[in-house]
C-alpha positions in Angstrom: 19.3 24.8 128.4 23.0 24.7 127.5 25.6 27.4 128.9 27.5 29.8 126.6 30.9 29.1 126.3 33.7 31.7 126.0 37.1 30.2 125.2 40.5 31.3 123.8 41.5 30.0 120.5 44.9 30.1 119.3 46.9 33.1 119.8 44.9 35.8 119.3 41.1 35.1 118.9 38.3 33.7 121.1 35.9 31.0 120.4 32.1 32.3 121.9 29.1 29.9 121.5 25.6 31.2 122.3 23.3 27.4 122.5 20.1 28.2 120.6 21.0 31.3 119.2 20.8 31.0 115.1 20.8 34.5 114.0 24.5 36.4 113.5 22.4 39.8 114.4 21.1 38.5 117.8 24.7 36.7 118.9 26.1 40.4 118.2 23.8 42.1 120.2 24.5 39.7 123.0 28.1 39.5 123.2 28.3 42.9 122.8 26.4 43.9 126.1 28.1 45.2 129.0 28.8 42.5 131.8 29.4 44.1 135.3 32.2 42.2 138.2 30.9 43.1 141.5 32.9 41.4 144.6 30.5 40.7 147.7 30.8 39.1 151.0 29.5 35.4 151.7 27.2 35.5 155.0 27.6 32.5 156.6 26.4 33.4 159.9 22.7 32.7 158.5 21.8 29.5 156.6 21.4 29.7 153.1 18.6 26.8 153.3 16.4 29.7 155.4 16.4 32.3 153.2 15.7 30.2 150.1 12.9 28.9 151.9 12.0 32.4 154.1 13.8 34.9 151.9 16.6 36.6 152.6 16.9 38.8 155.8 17.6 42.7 155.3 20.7 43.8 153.7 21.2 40.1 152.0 20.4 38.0 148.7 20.6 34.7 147.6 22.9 34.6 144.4 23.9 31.0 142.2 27.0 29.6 140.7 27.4 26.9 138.4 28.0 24.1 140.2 31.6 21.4 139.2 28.5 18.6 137.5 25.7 21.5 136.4 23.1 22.7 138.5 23.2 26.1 140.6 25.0 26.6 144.0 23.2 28.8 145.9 25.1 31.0 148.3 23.8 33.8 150.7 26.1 37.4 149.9 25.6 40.6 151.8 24.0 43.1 149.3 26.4 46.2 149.6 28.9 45.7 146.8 32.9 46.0 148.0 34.2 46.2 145.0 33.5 46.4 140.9 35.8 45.0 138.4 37.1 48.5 137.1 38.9 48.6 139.8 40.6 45.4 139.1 44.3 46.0 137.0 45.1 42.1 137.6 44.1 38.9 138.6 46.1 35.5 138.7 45.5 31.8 140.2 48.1 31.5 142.8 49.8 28.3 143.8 48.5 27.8 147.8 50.0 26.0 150.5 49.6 22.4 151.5 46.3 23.0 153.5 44.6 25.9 151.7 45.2 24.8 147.7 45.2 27.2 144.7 44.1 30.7 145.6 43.2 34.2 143.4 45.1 36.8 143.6 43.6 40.1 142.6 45.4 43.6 142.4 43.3 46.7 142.6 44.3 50.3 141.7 
């Protein structure tokens, strides 16, 4: 199955293609459901590779990103959510240093 895609076009409209979705009445429908942006913590101080295989202890879930070439990424996040993106008033890639690259940089109110 082939991702959407969600892309600016030109200066002022944006360029949304839903693979496998035919009828204007569904795509509507679809785009116009609410996402949600929830910021969690990575735990890294239990493989990931266990609690695929044994499930995820208490208090954690395994979630999946698109990986660079397709496929998923699993990671291990703690389940409490931090933050949510309504909180979020601005976010921007940063230029990093030398040894830590390109960073985000998120400003909450």
């Amino acid at each position: 199955m082939r991702e959407t895609t969600v892309a600016k076009e030109g200066e002022n409209e944006i360029l949304v293609q839903l693979p496998g979705i035919q009828d204007p009445e569904r795509a509507k429908e679809l785009i116009g459901k609410t996402a949600v942006l929830e910021f969690k913590l990575i735990d890294d101080s239990h493989p990931v590779e266990d609690a695929i295989k044994n499930g995820a202890a208490a208090g954690d879930e395994v979630l999946y990103g698109t990986a660079e070439r397709g496929g998923k990424t699993p990671y291990l996040v703690e389940s409490p959510v931090l933050m949510t993106g309504d909180t979020v008033t601005d976010a921007r890639v940063r230029p990093g240093g030398r040894l830590e690259g390109p960073y985000v940089s998120v400003e909450t109110r």
